[in-house]
C-alpha positions in Angstrom: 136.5 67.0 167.4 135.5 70.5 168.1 136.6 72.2 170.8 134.4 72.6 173.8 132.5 70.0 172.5 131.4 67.4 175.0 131.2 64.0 174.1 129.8 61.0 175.5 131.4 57.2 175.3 129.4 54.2 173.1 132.7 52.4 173.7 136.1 52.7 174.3 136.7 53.8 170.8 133.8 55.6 169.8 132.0 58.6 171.2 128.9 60.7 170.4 128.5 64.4 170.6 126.3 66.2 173.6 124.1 67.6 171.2 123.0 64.4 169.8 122.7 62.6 173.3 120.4 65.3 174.5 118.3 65.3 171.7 118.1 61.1 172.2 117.7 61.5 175.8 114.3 64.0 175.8 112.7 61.4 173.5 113.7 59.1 175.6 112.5 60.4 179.0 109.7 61.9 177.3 108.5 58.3 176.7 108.8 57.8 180.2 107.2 60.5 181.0 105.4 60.0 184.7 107.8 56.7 185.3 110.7 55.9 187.3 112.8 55.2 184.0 113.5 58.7 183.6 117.1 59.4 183.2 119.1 62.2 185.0 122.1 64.3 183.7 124.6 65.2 185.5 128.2 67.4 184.7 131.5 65.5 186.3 134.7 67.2 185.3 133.5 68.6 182.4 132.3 64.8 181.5 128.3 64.5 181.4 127.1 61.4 182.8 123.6 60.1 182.4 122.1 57.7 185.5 118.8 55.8 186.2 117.8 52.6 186.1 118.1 49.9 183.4 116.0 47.0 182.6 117.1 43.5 181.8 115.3 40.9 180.8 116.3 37.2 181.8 117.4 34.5 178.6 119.0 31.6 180.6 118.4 28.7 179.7 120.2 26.7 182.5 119.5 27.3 186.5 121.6 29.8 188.3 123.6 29.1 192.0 122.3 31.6 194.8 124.2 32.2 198.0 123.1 31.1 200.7 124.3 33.3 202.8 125.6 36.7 202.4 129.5 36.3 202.9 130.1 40.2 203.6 127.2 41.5 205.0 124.9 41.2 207.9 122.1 42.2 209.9 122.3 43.6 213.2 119.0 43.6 215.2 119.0 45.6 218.5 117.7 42.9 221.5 114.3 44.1 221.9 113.5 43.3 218.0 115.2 40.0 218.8 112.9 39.3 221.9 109.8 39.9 219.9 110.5 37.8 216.8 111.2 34.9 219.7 108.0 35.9 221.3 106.1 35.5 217.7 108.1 32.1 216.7 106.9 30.6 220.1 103.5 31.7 219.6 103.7 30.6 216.0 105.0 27.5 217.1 102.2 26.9 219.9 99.2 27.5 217.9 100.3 25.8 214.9 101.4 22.2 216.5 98.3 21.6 218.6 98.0 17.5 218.5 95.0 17.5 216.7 97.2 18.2 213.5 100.4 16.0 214.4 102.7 18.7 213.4 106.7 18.0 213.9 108.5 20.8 215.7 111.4 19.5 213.5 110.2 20.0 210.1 108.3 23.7 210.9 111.3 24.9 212.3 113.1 23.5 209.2 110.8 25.5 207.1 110.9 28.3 208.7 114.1 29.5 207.3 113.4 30.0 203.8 112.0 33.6 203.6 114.7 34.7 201.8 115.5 37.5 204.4 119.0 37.7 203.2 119.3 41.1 201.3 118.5 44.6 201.8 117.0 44.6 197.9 114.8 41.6 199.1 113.9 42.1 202.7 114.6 45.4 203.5 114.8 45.4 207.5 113.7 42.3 209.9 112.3 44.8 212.8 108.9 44.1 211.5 106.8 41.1 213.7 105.5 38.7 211.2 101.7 38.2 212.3 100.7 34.7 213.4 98.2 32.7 211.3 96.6 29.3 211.7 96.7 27.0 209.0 94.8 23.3 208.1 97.2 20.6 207.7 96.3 21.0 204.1 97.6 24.7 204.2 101.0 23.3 206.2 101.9 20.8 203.2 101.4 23.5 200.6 104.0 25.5 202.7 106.2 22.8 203.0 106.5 22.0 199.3 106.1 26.2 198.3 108.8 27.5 196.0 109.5 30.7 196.9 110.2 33.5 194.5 111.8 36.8 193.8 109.8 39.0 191.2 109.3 36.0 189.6 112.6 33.9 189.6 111.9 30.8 191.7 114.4 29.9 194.5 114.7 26.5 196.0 116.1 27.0 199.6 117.5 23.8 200.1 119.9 23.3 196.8 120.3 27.1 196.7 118.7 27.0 192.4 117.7 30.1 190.8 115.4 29.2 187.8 114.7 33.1 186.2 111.7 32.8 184.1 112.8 33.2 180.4 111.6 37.2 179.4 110.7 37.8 183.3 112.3 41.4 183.5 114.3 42.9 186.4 116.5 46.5 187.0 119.5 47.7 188.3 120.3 51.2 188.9 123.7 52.1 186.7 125.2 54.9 185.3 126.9 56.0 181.5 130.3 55.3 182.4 129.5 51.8 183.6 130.5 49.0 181.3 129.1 45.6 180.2 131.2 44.2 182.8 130.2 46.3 185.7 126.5 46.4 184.7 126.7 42.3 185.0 128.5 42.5 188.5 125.8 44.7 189.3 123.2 42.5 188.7 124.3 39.0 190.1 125.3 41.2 193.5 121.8 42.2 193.5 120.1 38.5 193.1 123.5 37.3 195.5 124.2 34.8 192.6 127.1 32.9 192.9 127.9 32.3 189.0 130.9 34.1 187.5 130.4 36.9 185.2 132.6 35.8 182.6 129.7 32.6 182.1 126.6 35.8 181.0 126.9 38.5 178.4 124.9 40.8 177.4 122.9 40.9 174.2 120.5 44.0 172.3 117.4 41.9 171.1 115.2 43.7 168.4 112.0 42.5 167.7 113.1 41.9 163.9 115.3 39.1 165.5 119.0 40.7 165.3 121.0 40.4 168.2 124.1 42.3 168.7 126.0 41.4 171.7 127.0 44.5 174.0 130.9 44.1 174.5 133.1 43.9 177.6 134.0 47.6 177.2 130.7 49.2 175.9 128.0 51.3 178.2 124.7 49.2 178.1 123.1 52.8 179.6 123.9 54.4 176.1 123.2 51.7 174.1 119.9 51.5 175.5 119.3 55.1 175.1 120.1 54.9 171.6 118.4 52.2 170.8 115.4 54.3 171.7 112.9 53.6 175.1 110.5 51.3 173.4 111.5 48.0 174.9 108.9 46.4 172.3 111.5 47.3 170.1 114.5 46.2 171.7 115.6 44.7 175.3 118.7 44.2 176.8 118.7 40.3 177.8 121.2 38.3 180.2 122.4 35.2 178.3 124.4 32.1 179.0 128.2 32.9 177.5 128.4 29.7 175.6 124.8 29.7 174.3 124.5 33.0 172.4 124.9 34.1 169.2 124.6 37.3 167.2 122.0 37.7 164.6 122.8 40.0 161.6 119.9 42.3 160.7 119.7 40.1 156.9 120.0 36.9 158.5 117.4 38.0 160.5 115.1 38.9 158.0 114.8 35.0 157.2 114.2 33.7 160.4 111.0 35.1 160.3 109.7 33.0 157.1 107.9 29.9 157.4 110.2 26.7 156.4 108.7 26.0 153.1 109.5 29.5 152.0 112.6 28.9 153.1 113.3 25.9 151.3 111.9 27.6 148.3 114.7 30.1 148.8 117.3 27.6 149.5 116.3 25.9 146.4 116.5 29.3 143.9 119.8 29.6 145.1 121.0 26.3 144.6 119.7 27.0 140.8 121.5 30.1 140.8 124.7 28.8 142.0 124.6 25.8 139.5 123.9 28.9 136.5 126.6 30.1 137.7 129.2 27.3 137.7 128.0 26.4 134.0 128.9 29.8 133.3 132.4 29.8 134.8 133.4 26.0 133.3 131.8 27.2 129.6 134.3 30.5 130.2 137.0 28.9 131.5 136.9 25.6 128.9 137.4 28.2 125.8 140.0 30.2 127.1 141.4 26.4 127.9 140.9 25.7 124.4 142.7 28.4 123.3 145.8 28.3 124.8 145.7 24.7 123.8 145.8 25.7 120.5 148.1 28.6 120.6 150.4 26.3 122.1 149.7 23.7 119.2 150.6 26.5 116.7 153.6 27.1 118.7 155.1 23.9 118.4 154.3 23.7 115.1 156.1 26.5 113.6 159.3 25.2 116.2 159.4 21.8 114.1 159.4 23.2 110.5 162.3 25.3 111.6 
């Protein structure tokens, strides 16, 4: 390494010169250009670190445990915001169960509670009055049996079940030095998931099919950067530990053939390999043959003497 030189970390054993990073990053926030993917630089001891935010696209395949509370954190609301959102739920309450429409004071306020108002990222503050609305008893059933969702990823209040929809995207805001396993932390903080991080990984999905899985100790903000900003290219997804699998670039070349050109490739190698065994018993039968006989001669020429 050259002295001077600042380097940045792929992984814990490989780095990548300034120079080249800088070069990377103004493509890369170039393609951004006018967007909030835009990366900054910054200079920490001598260490340059890049920071922004860093999409990740959802690949589970099995529902996902939310809190259902926040176990750390809560919201403090001074008594005059208290007083009015009492003030709006009785008002709420008064218009909505006139007897006309048999409403159960039981099974609104039951309802009630599922906003999701449990997270700065997903609620921001509560000081805000909600507005009150009539509805038709049609409009009450629909809200009873609504599944609430989060950019997408549905959230059933009473078992607490996170279904992401497969590709949906979301984005956390992460820096170069944080690793795979940070980045992960990050983001089932963020959605208050209950899973463990050691049941995800992270995985680079190009659109020619490979999949290389980002490791414990790599930097998912420099991989991204050098796999370019296209993200019809390549995406970072969040998988299911047990259900991924890396996909070399030549394997993927053949994934993307139909399955009778497959088979006809499956069935020029099997010709191939079966030339080839010919060859190797025809070889391997003379020299067989001729140690057979040199040991004949051998023998021979013992006897007469």
């Amino acid at each position: 390494m050259g002295e001077g030189q600042t380097y940045v970390k792929l992984s814990e054993e490989k780095l990548i010169s300034k120079s080249d990073i800088m070069s990377l990053l103004r493509t890369y926030n170039c393609y951004h250009e006018g967007k909030n993917f835009q990366l900054r630089t910054r200079e920490e001891d001598g260490q340059l670190i890049l920071e922004g935010l860093l999409n990740i696209y959802w690949g589970l395949r099995r529902p996902i445990r939310l809190q259902m509370h926040d176990e750390n954190e809560r919201f403090r609301y001074s008594a005059a915001a208290v007083n009015r959102y009492k003030k709006g739920k009785k008002l709420y309450n008064h218009v909505l169960c006139r007897p006309s429409l048999g409403c159960d004071l039981g099974s609104l306020e039951e309802d009630d509670t599922p906003q999701l108002l449990r997270t700065r990222s997903d609620a921001s503050f509560m000081g805000v009055q909600r507005r009150s609305k009539t509805h038709s008893a049609r409009d009450l059933q629909r809200l009873r049996t609504h599944r609430f969702s989060i950019n997408g990823h549905f959230y059933n209040h009473k078992t607490s079940v996170f279904t992401p929809a497969y590709g949906s995207v979301t984005n956390v805001r992460v820096n170069s030095f944080m690793t795979t396993l940070q980045v992960l932390n990050l983001l089932l903080h963020k959605f208050r998931v209950e899973n463990k991080h050691d049941e995800f990984v992270l995985y680079m999905v190009h659109e020619s099919g490979e999949r290389t899985r980002l490791r414990d100790g790599e930097y998912p903000l420099v991989s991204r950067v050098l796999s370019g900003p296209c993200e019809k290219i390549s995406k970072i997804f969040i998988t299911e530990s047990d259900l991924g699998e890396e996909v070399t670039y030549d394997v993927a070349q053949y994934i993307k053939f139909e399955m009778p050109v497959l088979d006809s490739f499956v069935l020029k190698l099997k010709e191939e390999e079966e030339r080839e065994i010919s060859k190797l018993t025809r070889k391997y039968g003379t020299l067989k043959s001729r140690i057979l006989h040199h040991l004949e001669e051998t023998t021979g020429t013992t006897d007469r003497v």
